[in-house]
PDB file with SEQRES, HELIX, SHEET and CRYST1 records, atoms N, CA, C and O in Angstrom:
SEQRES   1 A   70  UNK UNK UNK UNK UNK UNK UNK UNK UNK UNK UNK UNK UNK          
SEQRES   2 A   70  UNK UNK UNK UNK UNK UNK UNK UNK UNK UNK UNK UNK UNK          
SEQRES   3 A   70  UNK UNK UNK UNK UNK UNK UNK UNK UNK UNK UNK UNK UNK          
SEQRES   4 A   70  UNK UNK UNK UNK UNK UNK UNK UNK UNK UNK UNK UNK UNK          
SEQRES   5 A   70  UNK UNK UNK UNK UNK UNK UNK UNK UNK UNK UNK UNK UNK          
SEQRES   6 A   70  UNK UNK UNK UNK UNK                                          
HELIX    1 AA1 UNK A    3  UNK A    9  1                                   7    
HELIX    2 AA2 UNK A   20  UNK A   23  1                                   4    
HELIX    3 AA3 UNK A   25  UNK A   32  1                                   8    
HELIX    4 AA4 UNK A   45  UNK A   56  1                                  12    
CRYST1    1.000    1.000    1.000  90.00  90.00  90.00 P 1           1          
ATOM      1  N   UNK A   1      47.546  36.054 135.058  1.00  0.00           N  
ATOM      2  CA  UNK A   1      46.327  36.833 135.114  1.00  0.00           C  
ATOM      3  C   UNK A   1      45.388  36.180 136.133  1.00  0.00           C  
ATOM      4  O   UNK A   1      45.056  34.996 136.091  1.00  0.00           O  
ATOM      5  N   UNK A   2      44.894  37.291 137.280  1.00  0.00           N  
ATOM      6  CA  UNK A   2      44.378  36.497 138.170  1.00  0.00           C  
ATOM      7  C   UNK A   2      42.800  36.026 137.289  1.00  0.00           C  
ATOM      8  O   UNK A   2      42.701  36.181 136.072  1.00  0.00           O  
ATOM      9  N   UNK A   3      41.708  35.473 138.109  1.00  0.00           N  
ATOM     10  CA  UNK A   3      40.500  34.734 137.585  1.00  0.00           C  
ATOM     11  C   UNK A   3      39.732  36.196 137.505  1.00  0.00           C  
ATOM     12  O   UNK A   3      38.965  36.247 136.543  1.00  0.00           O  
ATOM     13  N   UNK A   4      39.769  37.327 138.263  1.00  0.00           N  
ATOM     14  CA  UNK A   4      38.984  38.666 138.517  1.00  0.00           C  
ATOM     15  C   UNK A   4      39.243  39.178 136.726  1.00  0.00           C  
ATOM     16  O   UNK A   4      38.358  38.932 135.907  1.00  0.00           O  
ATOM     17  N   UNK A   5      40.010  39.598 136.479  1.00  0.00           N  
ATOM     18  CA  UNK A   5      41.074  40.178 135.704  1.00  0.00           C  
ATOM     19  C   UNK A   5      40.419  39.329 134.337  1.00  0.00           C  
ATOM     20  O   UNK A   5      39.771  39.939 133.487  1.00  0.00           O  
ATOM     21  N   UNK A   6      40.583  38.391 134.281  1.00  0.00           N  
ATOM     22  CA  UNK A   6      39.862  37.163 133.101  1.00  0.00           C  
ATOM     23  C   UNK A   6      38.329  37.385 132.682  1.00  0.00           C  
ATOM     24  O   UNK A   6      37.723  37.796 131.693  1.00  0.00           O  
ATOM     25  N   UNK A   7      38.067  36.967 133.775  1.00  0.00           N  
ATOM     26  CA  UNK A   7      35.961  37.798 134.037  1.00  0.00           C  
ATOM     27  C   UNK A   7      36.073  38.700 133.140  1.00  0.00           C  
ATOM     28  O   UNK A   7      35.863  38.523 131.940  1.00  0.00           O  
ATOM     29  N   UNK A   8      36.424  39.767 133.683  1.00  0.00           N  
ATOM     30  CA  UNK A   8      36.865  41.252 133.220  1.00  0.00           C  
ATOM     31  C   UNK A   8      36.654  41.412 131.944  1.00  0.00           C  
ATOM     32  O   UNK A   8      35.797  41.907 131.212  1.00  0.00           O  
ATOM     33  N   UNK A   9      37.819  40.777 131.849  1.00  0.00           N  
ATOM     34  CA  UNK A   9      38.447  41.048 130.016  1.00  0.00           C  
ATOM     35  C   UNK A   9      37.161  40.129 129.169  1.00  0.00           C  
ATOM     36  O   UNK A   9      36.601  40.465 128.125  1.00  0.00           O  
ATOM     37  N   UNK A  10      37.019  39.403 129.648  1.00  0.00           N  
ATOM     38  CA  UNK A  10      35.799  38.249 128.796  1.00  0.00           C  
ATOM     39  C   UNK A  10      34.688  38.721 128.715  1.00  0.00           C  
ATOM     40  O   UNK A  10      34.000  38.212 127.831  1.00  0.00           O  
ATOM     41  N   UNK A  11      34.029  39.846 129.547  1.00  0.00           N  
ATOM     42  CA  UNK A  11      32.680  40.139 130.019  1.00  0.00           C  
ATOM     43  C   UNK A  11      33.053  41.258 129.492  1.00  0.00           C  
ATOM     44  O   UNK A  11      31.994  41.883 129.553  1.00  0.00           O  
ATOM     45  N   UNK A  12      34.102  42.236 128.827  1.00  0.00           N  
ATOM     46  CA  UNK A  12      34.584  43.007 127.881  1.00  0.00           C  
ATOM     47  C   UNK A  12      34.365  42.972 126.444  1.00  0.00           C  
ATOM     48  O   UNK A  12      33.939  43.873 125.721  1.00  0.00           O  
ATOM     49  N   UNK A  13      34.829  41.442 126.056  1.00  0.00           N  
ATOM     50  CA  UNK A  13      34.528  41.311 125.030  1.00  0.00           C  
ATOM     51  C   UNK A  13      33.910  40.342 124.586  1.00  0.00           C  
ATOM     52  O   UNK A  13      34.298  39.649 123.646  1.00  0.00           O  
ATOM     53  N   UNK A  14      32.686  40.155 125.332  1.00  0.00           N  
ATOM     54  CA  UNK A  14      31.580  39.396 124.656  1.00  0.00           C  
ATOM     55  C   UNK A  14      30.823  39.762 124.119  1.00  0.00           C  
ATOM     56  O   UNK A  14      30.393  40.836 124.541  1.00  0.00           O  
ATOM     57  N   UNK A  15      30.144  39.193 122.882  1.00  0.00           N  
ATOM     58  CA  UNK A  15      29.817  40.092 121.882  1.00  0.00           C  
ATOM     59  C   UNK A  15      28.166  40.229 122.104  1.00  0.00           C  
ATOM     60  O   UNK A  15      27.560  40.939 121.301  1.00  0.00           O  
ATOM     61  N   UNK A  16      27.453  39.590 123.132  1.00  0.00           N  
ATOM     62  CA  UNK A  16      26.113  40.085 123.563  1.00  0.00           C  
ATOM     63  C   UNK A  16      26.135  40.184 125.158  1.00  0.00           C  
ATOM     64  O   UNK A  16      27.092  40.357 125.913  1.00  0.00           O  
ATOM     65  N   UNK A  17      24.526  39.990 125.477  1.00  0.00           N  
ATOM     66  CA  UNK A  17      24.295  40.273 126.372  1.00  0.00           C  
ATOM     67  C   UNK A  17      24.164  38.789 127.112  1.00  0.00           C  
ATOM     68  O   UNK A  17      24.420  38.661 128.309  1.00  0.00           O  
ATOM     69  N   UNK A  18      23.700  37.588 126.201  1.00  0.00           N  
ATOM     70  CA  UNK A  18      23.537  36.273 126.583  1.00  0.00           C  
ATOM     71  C   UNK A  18      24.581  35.784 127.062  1.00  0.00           C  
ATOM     72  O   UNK A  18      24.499  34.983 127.993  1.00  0.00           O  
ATOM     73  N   UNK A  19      25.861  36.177 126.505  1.00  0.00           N  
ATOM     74  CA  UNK A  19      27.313  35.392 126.457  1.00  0.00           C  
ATOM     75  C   UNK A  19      27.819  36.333 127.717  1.00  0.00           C  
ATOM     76  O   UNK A  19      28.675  35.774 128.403  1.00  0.00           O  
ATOM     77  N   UNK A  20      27.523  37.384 128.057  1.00  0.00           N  
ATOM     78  CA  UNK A  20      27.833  38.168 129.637  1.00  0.00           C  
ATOM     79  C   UNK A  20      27.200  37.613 130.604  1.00  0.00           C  
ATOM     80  O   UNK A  20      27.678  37.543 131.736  1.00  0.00           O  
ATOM     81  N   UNK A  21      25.917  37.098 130.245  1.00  0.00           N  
ATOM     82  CA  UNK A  21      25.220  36.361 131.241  1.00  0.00           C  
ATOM     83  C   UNK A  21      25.444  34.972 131.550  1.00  0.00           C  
ATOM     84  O   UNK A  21      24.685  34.477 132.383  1.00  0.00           O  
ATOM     85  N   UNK A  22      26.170  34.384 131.137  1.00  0.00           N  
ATOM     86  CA  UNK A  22      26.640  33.037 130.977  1.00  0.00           C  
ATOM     87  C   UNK A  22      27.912  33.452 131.599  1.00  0.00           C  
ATOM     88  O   UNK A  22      28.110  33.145 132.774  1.00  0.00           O  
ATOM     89  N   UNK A  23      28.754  34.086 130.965  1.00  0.00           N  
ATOM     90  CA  UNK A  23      29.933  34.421 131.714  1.00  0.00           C  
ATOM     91  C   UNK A  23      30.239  34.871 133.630  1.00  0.00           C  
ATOM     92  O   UNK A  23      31.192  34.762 134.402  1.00  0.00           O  
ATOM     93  N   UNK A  24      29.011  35.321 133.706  1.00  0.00           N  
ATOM     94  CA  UNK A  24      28.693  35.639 135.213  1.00  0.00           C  
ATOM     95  C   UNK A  24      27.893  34.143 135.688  1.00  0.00           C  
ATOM     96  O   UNK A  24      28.236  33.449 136.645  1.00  0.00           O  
ATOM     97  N   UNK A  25      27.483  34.043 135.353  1.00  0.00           N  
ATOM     98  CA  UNK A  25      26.682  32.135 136.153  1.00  0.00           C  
ATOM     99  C   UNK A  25      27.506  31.513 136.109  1.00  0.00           C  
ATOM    100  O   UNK A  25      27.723  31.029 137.219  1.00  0.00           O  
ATOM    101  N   UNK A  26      28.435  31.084 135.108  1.00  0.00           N  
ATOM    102  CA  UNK A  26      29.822  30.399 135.436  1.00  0.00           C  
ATOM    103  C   UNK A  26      30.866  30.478 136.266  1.00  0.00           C  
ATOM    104  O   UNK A  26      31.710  29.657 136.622  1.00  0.00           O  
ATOM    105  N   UNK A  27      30.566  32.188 136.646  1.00  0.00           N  
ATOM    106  CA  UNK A  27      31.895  32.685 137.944  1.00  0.00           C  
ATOM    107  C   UNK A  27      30.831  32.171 139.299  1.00  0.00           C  
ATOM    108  O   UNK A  27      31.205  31.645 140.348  1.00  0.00           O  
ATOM    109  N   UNK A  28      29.961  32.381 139.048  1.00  0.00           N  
ATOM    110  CA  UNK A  28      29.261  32.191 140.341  1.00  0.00           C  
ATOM    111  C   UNK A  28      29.464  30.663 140.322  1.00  0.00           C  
ATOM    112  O   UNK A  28      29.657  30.413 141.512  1.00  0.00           O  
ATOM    113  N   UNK A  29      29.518  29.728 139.777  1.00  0.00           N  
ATOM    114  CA  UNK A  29      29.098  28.221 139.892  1.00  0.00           C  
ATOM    115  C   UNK A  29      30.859  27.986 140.208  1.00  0.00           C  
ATOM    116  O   UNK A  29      31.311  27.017 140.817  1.00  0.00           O  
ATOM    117  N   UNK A  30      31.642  29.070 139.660  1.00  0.00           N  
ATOM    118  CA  UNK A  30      32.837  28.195 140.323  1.00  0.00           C  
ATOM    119  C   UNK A  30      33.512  28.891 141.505  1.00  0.00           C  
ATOM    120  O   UNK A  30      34.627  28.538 141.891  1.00  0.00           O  
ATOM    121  N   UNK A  31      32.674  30.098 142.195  1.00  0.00           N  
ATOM    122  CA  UNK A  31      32.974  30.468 143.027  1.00  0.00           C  
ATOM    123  C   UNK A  31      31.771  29.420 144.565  1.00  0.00           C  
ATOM    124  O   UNK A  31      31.965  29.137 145.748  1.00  0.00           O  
ATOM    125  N   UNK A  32      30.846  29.242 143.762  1.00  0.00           N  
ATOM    126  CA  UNK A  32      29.984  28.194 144.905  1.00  0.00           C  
ATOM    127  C   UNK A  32      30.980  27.040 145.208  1.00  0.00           C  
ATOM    128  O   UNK A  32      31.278  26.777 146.373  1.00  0.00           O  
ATOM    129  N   UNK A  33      31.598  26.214 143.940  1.00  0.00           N  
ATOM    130  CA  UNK A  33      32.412  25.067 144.207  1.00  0.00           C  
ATOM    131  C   UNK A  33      33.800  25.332 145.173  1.00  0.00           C  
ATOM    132  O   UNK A  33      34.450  24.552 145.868  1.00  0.00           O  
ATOM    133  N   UNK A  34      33.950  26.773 144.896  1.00  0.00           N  
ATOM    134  CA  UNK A  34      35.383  27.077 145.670  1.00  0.00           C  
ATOM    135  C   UNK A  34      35.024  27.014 146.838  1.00  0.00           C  
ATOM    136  O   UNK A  34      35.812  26.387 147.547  1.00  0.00           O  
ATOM    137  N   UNK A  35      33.956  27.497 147.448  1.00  0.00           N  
ATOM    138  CA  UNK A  35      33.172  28.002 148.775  1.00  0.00           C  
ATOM    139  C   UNK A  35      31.965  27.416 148.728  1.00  0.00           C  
ATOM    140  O   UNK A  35      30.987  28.086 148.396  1.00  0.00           O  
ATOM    141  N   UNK A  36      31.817  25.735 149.135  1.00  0.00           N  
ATOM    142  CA  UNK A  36      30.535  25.217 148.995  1.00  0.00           C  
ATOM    143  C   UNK A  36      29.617  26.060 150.445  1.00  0.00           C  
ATOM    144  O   UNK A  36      28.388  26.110 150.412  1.00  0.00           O  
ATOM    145  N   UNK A  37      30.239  26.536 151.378  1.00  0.00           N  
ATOM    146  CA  UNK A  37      29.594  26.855 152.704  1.00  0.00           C  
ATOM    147  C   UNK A  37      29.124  28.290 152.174  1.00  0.00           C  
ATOM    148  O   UNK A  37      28.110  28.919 152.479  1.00  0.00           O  
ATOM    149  N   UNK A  38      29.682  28.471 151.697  1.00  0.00           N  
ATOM    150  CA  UNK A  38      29.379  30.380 151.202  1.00  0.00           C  
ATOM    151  C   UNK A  38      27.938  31.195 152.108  1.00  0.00           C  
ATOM    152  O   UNK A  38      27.845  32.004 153.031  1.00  0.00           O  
ATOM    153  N   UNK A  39      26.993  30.456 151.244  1.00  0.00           N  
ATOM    154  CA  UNK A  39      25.509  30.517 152.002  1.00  0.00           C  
ATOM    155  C   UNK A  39      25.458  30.504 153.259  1.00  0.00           C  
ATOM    156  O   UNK A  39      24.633  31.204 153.846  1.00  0.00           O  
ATOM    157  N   UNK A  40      26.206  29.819 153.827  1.00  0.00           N  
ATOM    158  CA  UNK A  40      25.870  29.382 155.371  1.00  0.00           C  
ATOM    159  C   UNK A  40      26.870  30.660 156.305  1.00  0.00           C  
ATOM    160  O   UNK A  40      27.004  30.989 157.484  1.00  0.00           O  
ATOM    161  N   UNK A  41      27.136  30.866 155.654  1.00  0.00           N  
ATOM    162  CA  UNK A  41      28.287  32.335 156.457  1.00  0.00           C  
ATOM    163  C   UNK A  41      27.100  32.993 157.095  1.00  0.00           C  
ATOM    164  O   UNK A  41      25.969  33.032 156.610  1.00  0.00           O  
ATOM    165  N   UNK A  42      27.541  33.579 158.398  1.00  0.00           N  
ATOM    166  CA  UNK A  42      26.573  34.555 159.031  1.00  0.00           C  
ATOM    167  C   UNK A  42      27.528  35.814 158.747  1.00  0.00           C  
ATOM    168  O   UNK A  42      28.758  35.851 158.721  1.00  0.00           O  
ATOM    169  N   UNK A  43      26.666  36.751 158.558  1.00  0.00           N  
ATOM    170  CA  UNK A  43      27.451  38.498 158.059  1.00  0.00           C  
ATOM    171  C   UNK A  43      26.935  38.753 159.078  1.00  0.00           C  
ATOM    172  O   UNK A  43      26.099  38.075 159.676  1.00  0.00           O  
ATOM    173  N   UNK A  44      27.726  40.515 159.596  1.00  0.00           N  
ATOM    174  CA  UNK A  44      27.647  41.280 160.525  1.00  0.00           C  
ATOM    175  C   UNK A  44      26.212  41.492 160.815  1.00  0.00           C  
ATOM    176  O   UNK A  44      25.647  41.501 161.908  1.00  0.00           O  
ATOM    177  N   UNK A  45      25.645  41.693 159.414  1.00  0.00           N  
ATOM    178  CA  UNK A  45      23.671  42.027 159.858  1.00  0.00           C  
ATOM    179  C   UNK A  45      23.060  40.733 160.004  1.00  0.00           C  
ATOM    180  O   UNK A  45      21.854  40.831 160.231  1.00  0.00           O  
ATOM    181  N   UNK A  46      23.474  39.598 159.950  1.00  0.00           N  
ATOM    182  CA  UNK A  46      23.243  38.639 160.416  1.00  0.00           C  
ATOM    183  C   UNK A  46      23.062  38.437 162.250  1.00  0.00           C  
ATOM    184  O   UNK A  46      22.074  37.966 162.814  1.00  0.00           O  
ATOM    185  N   UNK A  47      24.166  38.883 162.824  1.00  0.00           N  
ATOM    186  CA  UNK A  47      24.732  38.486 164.116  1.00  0.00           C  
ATOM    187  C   UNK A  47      23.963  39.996 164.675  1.00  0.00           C  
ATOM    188  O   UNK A  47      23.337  39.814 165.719  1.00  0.00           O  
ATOM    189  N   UNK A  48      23.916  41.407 164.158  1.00  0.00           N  
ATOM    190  CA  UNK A  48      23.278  42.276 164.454  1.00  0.00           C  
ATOM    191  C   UNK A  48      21.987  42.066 164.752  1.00  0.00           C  
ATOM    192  O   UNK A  48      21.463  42.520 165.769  1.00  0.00           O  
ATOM    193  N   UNK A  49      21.257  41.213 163.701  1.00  0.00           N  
ATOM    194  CA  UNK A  49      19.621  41.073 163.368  1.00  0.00           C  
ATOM    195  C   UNK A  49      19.690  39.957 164.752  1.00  0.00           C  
ATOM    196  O   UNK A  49      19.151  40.339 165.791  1.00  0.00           O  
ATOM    197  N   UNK A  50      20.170  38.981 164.730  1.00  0.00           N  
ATOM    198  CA  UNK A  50      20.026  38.067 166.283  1.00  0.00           C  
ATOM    199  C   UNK A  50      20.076  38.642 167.365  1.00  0.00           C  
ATOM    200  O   UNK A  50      19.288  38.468 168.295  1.00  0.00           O  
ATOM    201  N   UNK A  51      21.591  39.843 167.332  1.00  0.00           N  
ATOM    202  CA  UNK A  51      21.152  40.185 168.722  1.00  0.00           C  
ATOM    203  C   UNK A  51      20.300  41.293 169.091  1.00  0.00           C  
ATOM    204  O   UNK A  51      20.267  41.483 170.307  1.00  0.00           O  
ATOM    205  N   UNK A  52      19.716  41.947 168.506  1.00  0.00           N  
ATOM    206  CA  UNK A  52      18.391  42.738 168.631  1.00  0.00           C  
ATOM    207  C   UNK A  52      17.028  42.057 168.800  1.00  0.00           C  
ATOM    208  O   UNK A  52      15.935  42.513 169.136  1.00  0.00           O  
ATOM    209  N   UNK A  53      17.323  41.159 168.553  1.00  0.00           N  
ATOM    210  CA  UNK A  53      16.446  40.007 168.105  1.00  0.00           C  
ATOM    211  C   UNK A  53      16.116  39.479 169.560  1.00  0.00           C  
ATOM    212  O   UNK A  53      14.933  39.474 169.898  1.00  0.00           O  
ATOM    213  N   UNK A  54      17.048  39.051 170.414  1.00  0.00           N  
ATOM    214  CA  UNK A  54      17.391  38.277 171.723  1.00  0.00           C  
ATOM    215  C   UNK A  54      17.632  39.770 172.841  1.00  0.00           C  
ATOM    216  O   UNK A  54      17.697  39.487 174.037  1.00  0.00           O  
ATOM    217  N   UNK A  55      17.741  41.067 172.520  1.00  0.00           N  
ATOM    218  CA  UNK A  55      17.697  42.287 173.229  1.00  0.00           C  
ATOM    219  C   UNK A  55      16.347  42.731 173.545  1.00  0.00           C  
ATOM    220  O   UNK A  55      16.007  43.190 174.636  1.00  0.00           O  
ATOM    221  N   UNK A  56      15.295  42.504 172.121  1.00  0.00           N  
ATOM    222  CA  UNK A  56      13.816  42.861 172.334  1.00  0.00           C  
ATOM    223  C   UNK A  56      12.879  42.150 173.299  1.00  0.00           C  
ATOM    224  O   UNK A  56      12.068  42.587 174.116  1.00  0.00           O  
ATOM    225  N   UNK A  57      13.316  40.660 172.879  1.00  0.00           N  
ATOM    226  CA  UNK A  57      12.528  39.515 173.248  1.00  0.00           C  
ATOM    227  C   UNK A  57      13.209  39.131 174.888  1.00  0.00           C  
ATOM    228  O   UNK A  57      12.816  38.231 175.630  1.00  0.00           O  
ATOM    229  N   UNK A  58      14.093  39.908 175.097  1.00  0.00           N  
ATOM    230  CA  UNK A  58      14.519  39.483 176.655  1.00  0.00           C  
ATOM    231  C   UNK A  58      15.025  37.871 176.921  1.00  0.00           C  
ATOM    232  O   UNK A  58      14.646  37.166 177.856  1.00  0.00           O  
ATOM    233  N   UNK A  59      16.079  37.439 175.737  1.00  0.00           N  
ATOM    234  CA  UNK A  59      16.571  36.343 176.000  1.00  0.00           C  
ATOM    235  C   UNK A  59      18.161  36.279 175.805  1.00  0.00           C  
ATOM    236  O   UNK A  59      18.845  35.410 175.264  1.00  0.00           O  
ATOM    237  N   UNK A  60      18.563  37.602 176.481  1.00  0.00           N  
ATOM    238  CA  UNK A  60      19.836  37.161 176.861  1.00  0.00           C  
ATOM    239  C   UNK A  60      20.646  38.063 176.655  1.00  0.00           C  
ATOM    240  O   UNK A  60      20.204  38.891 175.858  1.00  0.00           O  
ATOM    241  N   UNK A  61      22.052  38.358 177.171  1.00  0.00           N  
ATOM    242  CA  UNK A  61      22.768  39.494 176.495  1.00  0.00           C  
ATOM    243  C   UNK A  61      23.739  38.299 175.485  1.00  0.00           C  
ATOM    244  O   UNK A  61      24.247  37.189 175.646  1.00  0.00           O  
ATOM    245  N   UNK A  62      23.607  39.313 174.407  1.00  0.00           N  
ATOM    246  CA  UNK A  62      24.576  38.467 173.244  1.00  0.00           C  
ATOM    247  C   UNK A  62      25.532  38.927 172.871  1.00  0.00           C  
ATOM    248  O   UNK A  62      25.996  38.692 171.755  1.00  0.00           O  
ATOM    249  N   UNK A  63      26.187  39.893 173.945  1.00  0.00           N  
ATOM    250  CA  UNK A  63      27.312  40.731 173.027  1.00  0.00           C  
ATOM    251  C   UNK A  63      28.448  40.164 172.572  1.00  0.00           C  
ATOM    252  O   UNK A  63      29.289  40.884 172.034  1.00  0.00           O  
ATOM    253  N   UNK A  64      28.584  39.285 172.661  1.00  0.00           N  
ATOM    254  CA  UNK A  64      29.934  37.985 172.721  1.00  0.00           C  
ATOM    255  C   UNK A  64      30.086  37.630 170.889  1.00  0.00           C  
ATOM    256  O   UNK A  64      31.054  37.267 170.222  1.00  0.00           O  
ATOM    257  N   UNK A  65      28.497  37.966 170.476  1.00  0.00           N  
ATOM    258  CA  UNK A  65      28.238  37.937 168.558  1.00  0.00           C  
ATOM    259  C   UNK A  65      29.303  38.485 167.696  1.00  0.00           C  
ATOM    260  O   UNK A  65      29.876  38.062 166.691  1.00  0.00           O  
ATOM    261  N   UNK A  66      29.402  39.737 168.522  1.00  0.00           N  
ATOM    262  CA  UNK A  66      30.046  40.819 167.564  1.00  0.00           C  
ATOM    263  C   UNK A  66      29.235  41.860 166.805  1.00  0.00           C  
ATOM    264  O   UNK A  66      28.096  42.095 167.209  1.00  0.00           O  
ATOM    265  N   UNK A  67      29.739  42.544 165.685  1.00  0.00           N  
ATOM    266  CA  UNK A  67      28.851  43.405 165.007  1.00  0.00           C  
ATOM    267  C   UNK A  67      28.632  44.870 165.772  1.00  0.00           C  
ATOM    268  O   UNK A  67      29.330  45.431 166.616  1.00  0.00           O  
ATOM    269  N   UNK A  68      27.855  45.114 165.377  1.00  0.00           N  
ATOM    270  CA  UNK A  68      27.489  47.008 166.062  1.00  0.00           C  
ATOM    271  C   UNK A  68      27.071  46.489 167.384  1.00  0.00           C  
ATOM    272  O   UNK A  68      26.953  45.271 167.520  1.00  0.00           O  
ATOM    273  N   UNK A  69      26.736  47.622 168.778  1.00  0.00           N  
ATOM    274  CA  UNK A  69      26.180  47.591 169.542  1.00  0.00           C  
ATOM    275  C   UNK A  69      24.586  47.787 169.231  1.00  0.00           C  
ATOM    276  O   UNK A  69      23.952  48.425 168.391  1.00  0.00           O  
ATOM    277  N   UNK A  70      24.324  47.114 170.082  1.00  0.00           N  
ATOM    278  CA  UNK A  70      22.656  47.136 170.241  1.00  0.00           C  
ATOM    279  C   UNK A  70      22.361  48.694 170.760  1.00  0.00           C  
ATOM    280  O   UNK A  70      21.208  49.063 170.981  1.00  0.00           O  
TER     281      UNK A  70                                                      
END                                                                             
């Protein structure tokens, strides 16, 4: 049974709302430890928001980022 699948079934049958909420802070705390960088990832609206960012302000073409066109 994968770890998704486990969540699942546990957050199924927990018998409140406290013990679902505990059950989710625990996936998150061992999905932070799996992926200590997690946070630091830049996403597509990340690299989007820079290069609009550097398109407005006239510092550079950035298309090399990725993401949508400007």
């Amino acid at each position: 049974m994968t770890s998704v699948v486990a969540l699942y079934d546990a957050l199924t049958t927990a018998p409140d709302e406290r013990t679902r909420a505990r059950l989710i802070a625990e996936a998150f705390e061992r999905l932070e430890e799996r992926y200590p960088h997690l946070a630091d990832l830049a996403t597509k609206g990340h690299l989007r928001e820079m290069r609009n960012f550097h398109f407005v302000f006239g510092l550079g073409d950035l298309t090399n980022l990725g993401g949508d066109a400007v």
